[in-house]
Structures are given as C-alpha cells and as structure tokens.
C-alpha positions, 0 to 999 in steps of 0.5 A, a space after each residue: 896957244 894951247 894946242 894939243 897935237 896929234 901924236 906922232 904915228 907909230 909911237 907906243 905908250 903904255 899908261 897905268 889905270 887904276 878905277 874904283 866905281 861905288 853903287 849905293 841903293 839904301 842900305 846895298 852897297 856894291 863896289 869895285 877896284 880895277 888896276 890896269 897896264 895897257 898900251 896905246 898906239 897911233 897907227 893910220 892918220 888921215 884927214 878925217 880919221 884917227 887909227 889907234 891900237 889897245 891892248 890890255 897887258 895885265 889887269 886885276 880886279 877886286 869886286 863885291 859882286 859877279 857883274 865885276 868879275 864879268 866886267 874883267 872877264 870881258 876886258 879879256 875879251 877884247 885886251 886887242 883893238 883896232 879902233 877907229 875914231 874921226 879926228 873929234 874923238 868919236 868911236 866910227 869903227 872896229 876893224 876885224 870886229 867879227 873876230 870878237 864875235 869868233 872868238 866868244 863863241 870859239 872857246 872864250 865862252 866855254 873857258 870862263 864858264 866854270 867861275 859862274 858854276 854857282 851862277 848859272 841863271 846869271 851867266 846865261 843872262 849876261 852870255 846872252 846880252 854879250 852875245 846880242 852886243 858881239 853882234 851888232 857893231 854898232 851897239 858894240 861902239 856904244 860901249 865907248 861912250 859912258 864914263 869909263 876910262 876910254 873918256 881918256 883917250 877919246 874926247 875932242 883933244 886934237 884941237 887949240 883950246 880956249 882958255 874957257 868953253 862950255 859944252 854939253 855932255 849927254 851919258 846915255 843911259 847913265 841909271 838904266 833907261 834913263 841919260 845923264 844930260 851935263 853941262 860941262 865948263 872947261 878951263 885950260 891951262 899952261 903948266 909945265 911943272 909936271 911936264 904937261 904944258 897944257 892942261 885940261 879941268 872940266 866942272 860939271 852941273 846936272 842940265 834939269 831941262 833935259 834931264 828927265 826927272 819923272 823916268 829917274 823917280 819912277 827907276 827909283 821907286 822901282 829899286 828901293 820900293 819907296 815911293 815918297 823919294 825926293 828924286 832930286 838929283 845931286 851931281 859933282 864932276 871933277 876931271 883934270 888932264 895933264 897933255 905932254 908936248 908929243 900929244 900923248 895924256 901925261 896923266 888925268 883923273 876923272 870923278 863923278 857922283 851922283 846921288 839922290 838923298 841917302 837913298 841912291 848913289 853912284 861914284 866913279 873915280 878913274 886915274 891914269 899915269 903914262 909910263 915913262 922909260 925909266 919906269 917901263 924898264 923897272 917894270 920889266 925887271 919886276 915882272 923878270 921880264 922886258 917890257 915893249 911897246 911898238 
C-alpha cells in the first residue's frame, strides 16, 4: 500500500534546496542559482488543517538581473512562517501575518535600499508591488502556488497513492497574464534503496483546450516585437519525490521547460535533500557551530 503518513508533530527537518531557473526572450538571457538550508516543522494537526513552521537559515543567490537580487532580499523577509494548509496541501492561512507588513514598513525596506542606489525606478516599482501583496493575504497566499519549491512541501502527499492517476495542474499566471493549464500523469512507486519506500514520478503534457493560445501569441509578439511567431508552445515535466517511512520528503527534484521555437524559453529546475544526523552535525562543525532544530 503506498501510503505516505502525516508526520510526527513537533519534529524538525532541516533539508537543502538548490534552484536554477533560465529565461530566454530571443537573444535576452536572464538566470538564476539559488542554494538554500531551511527547516520544516509540524506543529498543530487537526481533522481538517495542517500547521507547519518555515524558517530559512541561510541562502545564497547568483542572479544575472536585480529581480534576482530582489527575489533574495524577500526570502529574508519572511525566512519564519507559520503556515497553515487543509490536509490537501493548500495554503488557508498565515498566522501573525501583519508582522510581515510591520516589519517591511518597520526598517526592513530602509535597510536594503541602499543595493538598488543605482536602481532607483526599479526599486520603487517592486517596493510598491510588495507593499500592495503585504497587504492583502490572500494575494500573499498565492505566492504559494507557482512552480517554486514550496510545490515540496505542499501537494496532496497525506493520502494512499494509486499506483497510477491523472490530474489537472493549472499554474496561474505562469507567462505574465497568461496560466499554464497541464495534465499531469502520476506513477507511484515502492523503492527502498535510498530509504524512500514510496515514490512519487509525475509527467506532464500542456491541456491545448485550455490553454489560451491567442493571449500567449499576443504576450509574445509584445516581447520580442515579432509578429510572425508560431506561439506553439513545447512542454516538458519532470518531477520525482522520494518519501521516508516518517512522512517527511527524503529528497525530490522538480523540472519544467517551456518553450515557443528559438524564441521564448523558460526552464525551472528545483532539488531538494533532507539532512540527515549525521550531516547536520557535519554541518555544524563547518560553520563552527551546532546545528538544531525543533
């Protein structure tokens, strides 16, 4: 029976990310590397909800552009959350969410204005988008459901899995205004070499019926002043997630491209390993200092 458990309550892990994401627009070329060490923690089950606490510990970011620098920059903003999904793995709530407002407007702002000195119009562009998102939750919680690597911790995972399903993806606003409707075929798996008894490998192939073809040609002509594309759009998914006997990811990598020709292409890749004792305690003699969770 392929079941994947909810985790024991109050149990820490702490897990390794590493992201790169590349953005093609003819000849533009815009990419990212993102390493981070967070720690995620179940902390309140009841029938319907799921109560986890994030916190980010370190990151490092390499980015060709000062959205990427941005990006970091707001990773620090909210490297502690108390986030609240229902049992299905969608994001309900933000608990204390007006501190994230408080602490934006109450010295977090000032403090990184200085790298955008050089950026000026830029910095009062994205200030105000993230001032507008601090302000409204539910906006907030959106930022939960893209293709980033909180798609690692909050899916349907709690559950017995099939050994075969199909089910529809829809990522919202994936190329601007436009969403990236898939369908998505899942295979699960028993393995128990790397200590991840089940396995979950999901494939994925663009829905064209609800795929709105004509607003992406339209975005596409808009960027790269051409208007002669084929906007026939090219998808490849690939995602594998290794889960532990106690619930917890053991490790999982996540990959999408999409791409339109030589014209336009966007690839995400996302891996994720959760520490194990040994290595947090190797961590901790690296840093010259003792690694905890809980």
């Amino acid at each position: 029976m392929n079941q994947i458990r909810i985790p024991e309550k109050g149990k820490s892990q702490l897990f390794f990310i590493t992201s790169v994401n590349r953005t093609a627009v003819g000849s533009k070329l815009s990419e990212f590397v993102q390493k981070k060490l967070v720690e995620l923690s179940l902390i309140e089950t009841t029938e319907s909800s799921l109560v986890f606490r994030y916190k980010l510990h370190h990151q490092e970011m390499e980015g060709s552009a000062m959205i990427h620098t941005w990006a970091a920059d707001m990773e620090e903003l909210q490297s502690d959350l108390v986030i609240i999904t229902d049992i299905k793995g969608n994001c309900k709530d933000i608990a204390h969410f007006e501190k994230l407002s408080q602490k934006w407007e109450g010295g977090v702002l000032d403090e990184i204005s200085p790298k955008y000195i050089d950026h000026k119009e830029v910095l009062q562009v994205m200030a105000e988008e993230t001032s507008k998102v601090l302000g409204n939750k539910e906006q907030f919680l959106k930022t939960f459901v893209g293709y980033s690597t909180w798609r690692f911790f909050f899916q349907d995972w709690y559950r017995i899995h099939p050994t075969e399903e199909d089910k529809p993806l829809n990522l919202t606003q994936y190329f601007g205004k436009v969403d990236l409707p898939l369908n998505v075929h899942t295979v699960t798996e028993k393995e128990t070499e790397k200590g991840s008894p089940v396995v979950i490998k999901n494939t994925a192939v663009l829905d064209m019926e609800k795929f709105d073809r004509k607003t992406f040609a339209r975005m596409l002509k808009d960027l790269t002043n051409v208007y002669n594309i084929d906007a026939s759009l090219e998808v490849d998914m690939e995602e594998s997630y290794g889960f532990a006997e106690d619930g917890w990811l053991n490790e999982a990598e996540m990959f999408l491209q999409t791409a339109v020709s030589n014209w336009y292409s966007i690839s995400s890749a996302h891996q994720i390993k959760r520490l194990s004792e040994e290595e947090k305690k190797e961590l901790g003699q690296y840093t010259n200092k003792e690694i905890t969770v809980g």
